[in-house]
N, CA, C and O atoms as CSV, one atom per row, in Angstrom:
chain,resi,resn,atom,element,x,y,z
A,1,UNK,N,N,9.159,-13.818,-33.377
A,1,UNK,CA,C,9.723,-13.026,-32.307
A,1,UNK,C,C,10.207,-13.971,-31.208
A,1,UNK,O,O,9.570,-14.977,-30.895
A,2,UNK,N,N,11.265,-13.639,-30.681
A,2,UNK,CA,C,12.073,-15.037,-30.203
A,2,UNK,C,C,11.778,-14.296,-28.150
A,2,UNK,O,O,12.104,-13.249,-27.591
A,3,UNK,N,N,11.181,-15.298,-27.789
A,3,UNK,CA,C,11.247,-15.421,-26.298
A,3,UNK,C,C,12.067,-14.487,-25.505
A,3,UNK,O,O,13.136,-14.471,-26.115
A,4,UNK,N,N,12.192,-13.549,-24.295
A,4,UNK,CA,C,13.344,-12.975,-23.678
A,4,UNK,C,C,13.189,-13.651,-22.734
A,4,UNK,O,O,12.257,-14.074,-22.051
A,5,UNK,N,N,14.650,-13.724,-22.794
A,5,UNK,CA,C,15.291,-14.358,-21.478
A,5,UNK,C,C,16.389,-13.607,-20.440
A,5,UNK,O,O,17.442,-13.070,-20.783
A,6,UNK,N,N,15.836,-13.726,-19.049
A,6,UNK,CA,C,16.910,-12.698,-18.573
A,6,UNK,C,C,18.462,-13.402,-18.370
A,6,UNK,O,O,18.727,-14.598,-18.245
A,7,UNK,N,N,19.381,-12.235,-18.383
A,7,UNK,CA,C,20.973,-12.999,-18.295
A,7,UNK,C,C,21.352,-12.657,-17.183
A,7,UNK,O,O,22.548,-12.445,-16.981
A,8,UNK,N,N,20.203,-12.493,-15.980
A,8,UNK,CA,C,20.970,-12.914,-14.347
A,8,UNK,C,C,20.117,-12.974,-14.113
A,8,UNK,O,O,19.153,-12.643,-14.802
A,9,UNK,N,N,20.100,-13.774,-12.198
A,9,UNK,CA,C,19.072,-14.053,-11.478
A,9,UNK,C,C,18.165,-12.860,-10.977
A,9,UNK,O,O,18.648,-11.729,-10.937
A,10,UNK,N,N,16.942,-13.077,-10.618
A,10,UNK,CA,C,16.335,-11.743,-9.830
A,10,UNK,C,C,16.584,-11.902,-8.833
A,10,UNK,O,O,16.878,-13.023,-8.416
A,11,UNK,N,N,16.549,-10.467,-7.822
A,11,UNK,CA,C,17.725,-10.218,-6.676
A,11,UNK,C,C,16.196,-11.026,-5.546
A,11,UNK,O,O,15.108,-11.371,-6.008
A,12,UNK,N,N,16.534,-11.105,-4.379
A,12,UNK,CA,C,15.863,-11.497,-3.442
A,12,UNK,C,C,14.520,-10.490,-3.362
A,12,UNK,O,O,14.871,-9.427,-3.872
A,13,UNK,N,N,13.499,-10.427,-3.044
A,13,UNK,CA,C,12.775,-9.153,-2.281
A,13,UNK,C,C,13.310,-8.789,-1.416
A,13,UNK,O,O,14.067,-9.535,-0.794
A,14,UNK,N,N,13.118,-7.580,-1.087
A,14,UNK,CA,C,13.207,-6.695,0.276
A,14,UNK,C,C,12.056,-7.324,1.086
A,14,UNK,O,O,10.995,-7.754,0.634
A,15,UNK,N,N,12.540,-7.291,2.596
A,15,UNK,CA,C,11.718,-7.205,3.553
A,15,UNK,C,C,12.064,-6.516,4.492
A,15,UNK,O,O,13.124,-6.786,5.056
A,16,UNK,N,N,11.363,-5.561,4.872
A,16,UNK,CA,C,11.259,-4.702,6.219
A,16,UNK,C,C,10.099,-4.206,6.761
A,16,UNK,O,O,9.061,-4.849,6.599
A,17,UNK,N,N,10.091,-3.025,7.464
A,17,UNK,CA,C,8.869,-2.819,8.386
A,17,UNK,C,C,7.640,-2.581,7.146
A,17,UNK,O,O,7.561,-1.461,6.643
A,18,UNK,N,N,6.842,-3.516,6.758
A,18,UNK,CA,C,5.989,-3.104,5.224
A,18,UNK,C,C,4.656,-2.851,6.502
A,18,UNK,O,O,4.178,-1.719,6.441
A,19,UNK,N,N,4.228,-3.488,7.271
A,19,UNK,CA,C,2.741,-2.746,7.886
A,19,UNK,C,C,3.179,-1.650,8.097
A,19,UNK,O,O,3.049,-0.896,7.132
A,20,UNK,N,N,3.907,-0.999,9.419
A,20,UNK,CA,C,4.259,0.295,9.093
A,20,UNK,C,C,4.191,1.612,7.583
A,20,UNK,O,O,3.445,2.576,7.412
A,21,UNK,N,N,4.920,1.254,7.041
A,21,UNK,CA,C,4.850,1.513,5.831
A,21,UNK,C,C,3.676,2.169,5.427
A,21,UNK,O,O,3.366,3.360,5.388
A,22,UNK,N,N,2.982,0.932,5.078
A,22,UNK,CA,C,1.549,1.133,4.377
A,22,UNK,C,C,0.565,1.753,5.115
A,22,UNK,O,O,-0.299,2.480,4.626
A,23,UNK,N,N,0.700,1.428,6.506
A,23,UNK,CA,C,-0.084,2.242,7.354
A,23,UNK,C,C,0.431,3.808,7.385
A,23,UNK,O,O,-0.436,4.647,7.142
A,24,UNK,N,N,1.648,4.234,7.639
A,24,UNK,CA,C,2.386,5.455,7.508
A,24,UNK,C,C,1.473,6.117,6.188
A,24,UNK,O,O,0.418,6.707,6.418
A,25,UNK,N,N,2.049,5.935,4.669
A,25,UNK,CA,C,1.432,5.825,3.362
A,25,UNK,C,C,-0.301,6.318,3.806
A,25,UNK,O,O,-0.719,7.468,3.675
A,26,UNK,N,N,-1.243,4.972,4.418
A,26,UNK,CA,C,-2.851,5.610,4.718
A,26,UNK,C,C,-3.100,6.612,5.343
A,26,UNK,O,O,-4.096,7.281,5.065
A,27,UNK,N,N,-2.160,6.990,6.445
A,27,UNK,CA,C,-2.320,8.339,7.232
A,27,UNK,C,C,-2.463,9.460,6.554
A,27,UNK,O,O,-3.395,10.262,6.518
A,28,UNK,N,N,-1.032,9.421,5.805
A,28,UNK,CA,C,-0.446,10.629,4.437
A,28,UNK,C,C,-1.785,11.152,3.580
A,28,UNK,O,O,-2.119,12.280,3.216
A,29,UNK,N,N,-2.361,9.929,3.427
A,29,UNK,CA,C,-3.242,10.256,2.286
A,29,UNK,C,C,-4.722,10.764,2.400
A,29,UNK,O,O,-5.385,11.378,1.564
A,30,UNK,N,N,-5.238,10.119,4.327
A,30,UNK,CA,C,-6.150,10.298,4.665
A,30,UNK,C,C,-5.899,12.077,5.081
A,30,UNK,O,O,-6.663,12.993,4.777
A,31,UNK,N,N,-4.961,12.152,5.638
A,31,UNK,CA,C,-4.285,13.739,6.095
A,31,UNK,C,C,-4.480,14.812,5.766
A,31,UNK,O,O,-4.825,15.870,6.292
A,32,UNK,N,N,-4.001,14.141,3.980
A,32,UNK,CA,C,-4.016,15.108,2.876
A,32,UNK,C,C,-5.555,15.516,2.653
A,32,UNK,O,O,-5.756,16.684,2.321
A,33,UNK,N,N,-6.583,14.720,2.793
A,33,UNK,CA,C,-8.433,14.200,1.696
A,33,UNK,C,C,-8.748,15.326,2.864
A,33,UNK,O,O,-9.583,16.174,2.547
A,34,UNK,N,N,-8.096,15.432,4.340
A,34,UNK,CA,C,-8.815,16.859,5.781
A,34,UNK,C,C,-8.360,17.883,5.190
A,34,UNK,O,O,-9.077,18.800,4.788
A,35,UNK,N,N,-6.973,17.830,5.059
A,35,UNK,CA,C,-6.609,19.015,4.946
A,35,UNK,C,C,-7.330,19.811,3.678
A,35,UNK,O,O,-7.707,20.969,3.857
A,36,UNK,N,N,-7.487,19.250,2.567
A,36,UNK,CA,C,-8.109,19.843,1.443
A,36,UNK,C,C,-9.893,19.919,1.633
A,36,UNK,O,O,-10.505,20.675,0.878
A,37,UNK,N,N,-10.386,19.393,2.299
A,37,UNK,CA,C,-11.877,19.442,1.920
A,37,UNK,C,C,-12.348,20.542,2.046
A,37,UNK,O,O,-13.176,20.986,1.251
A,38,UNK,N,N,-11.797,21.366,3.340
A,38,UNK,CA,C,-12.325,23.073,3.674
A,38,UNK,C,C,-12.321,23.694,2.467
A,38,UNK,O,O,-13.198,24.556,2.409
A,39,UNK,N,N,-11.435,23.549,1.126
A,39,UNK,CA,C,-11.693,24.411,0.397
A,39,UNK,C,C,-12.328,23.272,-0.545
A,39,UNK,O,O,-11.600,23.173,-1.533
A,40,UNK,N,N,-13.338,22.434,-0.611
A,40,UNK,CA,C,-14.051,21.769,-1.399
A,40,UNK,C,C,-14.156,22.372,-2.825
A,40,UNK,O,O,-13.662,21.955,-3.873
A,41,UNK,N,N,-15.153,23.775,-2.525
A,41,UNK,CA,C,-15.601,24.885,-3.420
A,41,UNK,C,C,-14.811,25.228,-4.259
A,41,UNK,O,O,-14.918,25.151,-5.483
A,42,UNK,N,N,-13.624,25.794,-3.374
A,42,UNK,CA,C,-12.539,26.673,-4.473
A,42,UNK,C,C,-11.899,24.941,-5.840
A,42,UNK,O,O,-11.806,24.921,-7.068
A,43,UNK,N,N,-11.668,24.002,-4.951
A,43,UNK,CA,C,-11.289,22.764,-5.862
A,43,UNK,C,C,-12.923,22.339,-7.291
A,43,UNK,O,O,-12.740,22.215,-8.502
A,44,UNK,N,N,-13.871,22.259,-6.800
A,44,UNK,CA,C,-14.966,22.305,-7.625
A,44,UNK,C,C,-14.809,23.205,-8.285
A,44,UNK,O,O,-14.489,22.838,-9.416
A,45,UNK,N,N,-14.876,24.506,-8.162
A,45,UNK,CA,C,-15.186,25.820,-8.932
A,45,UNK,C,C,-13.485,25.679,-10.287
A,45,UNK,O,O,-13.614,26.107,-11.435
A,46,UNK,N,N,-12.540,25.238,-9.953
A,46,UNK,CA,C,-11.330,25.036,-10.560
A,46,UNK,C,C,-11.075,23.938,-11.469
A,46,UNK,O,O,-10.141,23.750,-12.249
A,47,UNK,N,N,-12.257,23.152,-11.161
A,47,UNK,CA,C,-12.043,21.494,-12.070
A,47,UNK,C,C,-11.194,20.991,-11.401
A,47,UNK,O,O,-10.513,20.142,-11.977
A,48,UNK,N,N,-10.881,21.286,-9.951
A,48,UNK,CA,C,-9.677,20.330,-9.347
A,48,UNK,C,C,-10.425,19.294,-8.541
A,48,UNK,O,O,-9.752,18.413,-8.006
A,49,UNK,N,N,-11.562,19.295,-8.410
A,49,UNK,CA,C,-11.872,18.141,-7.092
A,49,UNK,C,C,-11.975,16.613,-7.429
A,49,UNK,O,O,-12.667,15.653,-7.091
A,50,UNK,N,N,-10.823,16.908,-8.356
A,50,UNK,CA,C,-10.807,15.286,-8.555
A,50,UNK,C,C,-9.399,14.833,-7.302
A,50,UNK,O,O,-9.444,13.785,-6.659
A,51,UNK,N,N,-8.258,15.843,-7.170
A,51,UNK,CA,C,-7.549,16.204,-6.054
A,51,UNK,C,C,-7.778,15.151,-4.802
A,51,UNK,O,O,-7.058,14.271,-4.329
A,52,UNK,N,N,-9.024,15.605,-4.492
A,52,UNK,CA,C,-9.851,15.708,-2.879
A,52,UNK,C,C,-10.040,14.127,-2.841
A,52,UNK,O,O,-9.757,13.499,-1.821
A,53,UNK,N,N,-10.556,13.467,-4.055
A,53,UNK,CA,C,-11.070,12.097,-4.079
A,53,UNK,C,C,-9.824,11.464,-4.439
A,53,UNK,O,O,-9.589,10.860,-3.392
A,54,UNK,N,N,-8.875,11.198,-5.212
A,54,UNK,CA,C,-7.566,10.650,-5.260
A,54,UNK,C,C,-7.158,10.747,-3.856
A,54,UNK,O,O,-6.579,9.724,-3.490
A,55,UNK,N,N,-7.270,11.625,-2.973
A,55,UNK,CA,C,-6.599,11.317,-1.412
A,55,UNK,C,C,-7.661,10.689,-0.770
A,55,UNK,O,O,-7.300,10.221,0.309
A,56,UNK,N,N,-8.922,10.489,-1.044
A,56,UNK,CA,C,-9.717,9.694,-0.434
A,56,UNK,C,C,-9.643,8.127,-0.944
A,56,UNK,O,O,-9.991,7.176,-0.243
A,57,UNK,N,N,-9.222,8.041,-2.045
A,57,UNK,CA,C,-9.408,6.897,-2.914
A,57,UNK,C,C,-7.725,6.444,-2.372
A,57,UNK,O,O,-7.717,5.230,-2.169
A,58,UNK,N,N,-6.585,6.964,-2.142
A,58,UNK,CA,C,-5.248,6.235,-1.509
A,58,UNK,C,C,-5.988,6.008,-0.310
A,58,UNK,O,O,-6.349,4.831,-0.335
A,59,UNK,N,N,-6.307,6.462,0.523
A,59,UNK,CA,C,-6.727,6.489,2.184
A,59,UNK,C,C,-7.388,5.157,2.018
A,59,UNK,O,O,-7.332,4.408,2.993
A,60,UNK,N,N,-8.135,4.651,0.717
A,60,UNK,CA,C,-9.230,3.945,1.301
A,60,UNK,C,C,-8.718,2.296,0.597
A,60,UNK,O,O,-9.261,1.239,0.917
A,61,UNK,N,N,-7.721,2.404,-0.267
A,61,UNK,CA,C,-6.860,1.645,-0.962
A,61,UNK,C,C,-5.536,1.328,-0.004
A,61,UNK,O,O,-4.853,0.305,-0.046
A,62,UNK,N,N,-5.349,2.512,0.896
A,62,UNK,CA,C,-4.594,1.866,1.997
A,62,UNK,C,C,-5.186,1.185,2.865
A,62,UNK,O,O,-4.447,0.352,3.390
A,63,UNK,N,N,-6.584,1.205,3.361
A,63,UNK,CA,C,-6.860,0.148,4.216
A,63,UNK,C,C,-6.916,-1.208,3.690
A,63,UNK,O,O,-6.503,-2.208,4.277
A,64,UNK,N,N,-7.537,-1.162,2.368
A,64,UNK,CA,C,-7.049,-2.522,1.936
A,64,UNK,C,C,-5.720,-3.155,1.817
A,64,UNK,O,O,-5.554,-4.373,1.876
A,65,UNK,N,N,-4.682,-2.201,1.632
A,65,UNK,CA,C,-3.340,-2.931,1.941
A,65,UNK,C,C,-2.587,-3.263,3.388
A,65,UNK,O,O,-1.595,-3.944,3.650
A,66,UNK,N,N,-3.505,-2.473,4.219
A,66,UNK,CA,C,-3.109,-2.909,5.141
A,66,UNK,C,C,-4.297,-3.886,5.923
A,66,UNK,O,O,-4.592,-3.819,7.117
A,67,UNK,N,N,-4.558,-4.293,5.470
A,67,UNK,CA,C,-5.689,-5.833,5.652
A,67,UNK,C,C,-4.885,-6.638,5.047
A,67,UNK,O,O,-4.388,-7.584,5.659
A,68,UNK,N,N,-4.657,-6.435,3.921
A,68,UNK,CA,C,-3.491,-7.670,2.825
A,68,UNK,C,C,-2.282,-8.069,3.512
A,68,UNK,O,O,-1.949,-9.248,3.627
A,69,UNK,N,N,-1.298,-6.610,4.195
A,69,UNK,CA,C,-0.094,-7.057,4.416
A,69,UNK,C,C,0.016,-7.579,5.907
A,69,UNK,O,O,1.052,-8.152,6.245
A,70,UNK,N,N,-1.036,-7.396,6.828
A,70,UNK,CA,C,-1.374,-7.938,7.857
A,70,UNK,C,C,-1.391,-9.642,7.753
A,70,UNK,O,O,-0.793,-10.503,8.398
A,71,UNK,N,N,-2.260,-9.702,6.748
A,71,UNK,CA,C,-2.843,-11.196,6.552
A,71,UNK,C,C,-1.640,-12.493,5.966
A,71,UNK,O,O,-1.592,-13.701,6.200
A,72,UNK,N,N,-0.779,-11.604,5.143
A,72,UNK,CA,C,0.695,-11.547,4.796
A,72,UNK,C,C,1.739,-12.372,5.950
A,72,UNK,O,O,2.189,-13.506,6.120
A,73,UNK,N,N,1.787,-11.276,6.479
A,73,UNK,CA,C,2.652,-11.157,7.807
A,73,UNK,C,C,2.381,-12.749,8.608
A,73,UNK,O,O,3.113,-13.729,8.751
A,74,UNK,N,N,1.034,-12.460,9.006
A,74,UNK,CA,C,0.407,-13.863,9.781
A,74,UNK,C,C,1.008,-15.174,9.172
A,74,UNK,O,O,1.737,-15.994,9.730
A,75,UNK,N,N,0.352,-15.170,7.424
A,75,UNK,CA,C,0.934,-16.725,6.592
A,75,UNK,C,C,1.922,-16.982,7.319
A,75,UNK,O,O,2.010,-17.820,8.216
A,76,UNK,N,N,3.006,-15.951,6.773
A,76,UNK,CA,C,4.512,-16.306,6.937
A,76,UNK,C,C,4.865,-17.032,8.048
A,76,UNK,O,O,5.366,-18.156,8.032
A,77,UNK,N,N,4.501,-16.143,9.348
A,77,UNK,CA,C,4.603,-16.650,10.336
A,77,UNK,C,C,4.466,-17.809,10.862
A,77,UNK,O,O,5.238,-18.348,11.655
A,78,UNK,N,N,2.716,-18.539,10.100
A,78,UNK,CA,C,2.140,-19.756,10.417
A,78,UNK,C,C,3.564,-20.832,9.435
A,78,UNK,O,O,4.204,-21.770,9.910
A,79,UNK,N,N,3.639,-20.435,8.465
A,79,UNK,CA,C,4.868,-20.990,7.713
A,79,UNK,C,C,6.255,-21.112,8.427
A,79,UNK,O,O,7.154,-21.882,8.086
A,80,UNK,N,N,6.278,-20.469,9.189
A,80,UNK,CA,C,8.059,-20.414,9.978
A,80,UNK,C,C,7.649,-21.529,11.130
A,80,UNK,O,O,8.329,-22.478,11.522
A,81,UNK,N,N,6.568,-21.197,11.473
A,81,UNK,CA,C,5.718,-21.798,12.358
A,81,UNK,C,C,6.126,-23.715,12.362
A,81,UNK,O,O,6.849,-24.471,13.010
A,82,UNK,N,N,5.180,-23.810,11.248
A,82,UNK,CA,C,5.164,-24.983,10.702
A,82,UNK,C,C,6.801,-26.000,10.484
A,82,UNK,O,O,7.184,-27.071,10.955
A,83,UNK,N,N,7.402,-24.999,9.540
A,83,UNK,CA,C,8.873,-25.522,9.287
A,83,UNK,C,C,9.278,-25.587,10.372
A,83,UNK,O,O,9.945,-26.597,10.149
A,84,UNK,N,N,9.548,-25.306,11.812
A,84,UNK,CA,C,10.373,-24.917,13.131
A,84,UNK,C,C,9.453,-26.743,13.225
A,84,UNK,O,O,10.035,-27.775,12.890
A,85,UNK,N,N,8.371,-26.717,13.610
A,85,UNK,CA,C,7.944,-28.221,14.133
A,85,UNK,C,C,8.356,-29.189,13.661
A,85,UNK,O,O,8.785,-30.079,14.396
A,86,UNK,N,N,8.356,-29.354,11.946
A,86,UNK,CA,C,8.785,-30.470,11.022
A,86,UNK,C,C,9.961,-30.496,10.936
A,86,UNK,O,O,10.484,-31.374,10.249
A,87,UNK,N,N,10.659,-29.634,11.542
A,87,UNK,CA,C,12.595,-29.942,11.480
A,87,UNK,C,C,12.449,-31.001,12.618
A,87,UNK,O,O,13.442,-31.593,13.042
């Protein structure tokens, strides 16, 4: 089976407001885990309360990304940082 190779370059990444973002994204999800818990019961009694924990489990997977893209952000910076002195 012979190797693939791609026949163009990959495009640049995107960069834009990504803390925003991800923080926006943790709100959504934490939002969603309030808004549903009042009916806990009716989601248990349905086999749905797996629902309730998937919005707890984004909420809580967004704080880790927004620890990551924070920490992100900083490198770069210390990196622009760095290059600006050594020119």
């Amino acid at each position: 089976m012979a190797k693939w190779t791609p026949t163009h370059e990959a495009p640049e990444p995107l960069e834009g407001p990504i803390v925003p973002t991800i923080v926006g994204g943790t709100v959504i999800w934490f939002v969603l885990f309030l808004v549903q818990l009042p009916f806990y019961g009716w989601f248990d009694d349905h086999g749905h309360l797996w629902w309730l924990w998937t919005c707890l489990a984004g909420a809580g997977l967004g704080l880790i990304g927004i620890w990551y893209v924070r920490r992100r952000d900083a490198a770069i910076e210390r990196a622009r940082a760095g290059a600006d002195v050594q020119q």
